[in-house]
N, C-alpha and C positions, 0 to 999 in steps of 0.2 A: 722458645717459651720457658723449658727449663731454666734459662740461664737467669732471666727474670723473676723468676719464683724462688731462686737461690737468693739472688740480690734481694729482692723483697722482705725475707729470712733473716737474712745478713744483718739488716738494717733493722731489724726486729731484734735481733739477738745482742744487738751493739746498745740498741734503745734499755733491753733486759739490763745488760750490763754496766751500762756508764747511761743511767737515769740522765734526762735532760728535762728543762723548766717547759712547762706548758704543752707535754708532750701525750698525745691518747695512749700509742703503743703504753708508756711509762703509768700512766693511769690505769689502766688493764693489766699492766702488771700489779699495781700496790693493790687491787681491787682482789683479785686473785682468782681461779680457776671457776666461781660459781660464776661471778660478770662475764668474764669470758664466755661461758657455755651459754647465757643467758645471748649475751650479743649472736650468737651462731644461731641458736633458733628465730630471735628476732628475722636475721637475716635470711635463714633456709626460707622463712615465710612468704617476706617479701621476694625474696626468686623467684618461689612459686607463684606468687602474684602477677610478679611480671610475665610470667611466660604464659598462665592465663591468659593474660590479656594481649597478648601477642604481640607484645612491643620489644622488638629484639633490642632495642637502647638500654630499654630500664630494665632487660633481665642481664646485658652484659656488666651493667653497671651495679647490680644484687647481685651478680656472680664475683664480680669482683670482692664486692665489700665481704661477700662471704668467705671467698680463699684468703682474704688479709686476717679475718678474726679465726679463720682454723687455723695458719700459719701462726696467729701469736699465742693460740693451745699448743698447736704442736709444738713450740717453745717452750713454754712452761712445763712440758709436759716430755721435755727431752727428745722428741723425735723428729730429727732430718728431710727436709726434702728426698734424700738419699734412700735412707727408711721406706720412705713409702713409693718410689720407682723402683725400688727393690722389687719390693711386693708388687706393684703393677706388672714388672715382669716378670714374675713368677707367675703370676693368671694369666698374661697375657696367652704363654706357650700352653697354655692346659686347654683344650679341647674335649667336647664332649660333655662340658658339665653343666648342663643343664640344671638346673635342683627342682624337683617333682611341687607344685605349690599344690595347695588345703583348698578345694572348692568350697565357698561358702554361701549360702544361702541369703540375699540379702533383700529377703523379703519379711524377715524374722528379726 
């Protein structure tokens, strides 16, 4: 899978760099990091929607479209596939860390 999210990257980053005619990645760039961020909530949405609805097709395919528009933040925004495996295994080995959550009342 890695290898695929690299290449997907790649092709993001090549798209960043050498623009081509009638291209989205290229459109998402010249738009700039607000579209961007807009497209990721869009998408985080419909994920959520799909998996609501418990259609494993149309949450793999919102999962998709949602690591394609973080991959071309993460572009813009300088940080590597590498980047963030980093940091996944850095959490991965940490054990223990539970983080304590705020009970709330949701009757108020």
């Amino acid at each position: 899978m890695s290898d695929c999210i690299q290449s997907v990257y790649d092709t993001i980053t090549d798209r960043r760099d050498n623009p081509a005619e009638k291209s989205y990645t290229c459109y998402l760039f010249e738009q700039g990091l607000d579209k961007m961020l807009k497209k990721i909530g869009e998408e985080t949405a419909e994920t959520i929607i799909a998996a609501k609805n418990n259609d494993n097709g149309d949450t793999i395919g919102e999962i998709s479209d949602l690591a394609y528009h973080v991959l071309v933040m993460m572009a813009h925004q300088g940080i590597t596939p590498a980047d963030v495996a980093a940091e996944l295994e850095r959490r991965h080995c940490k054990a223990g860390n539970l983080k304590t959550f705020h009970k709330t009342d949701k009757n108020t």
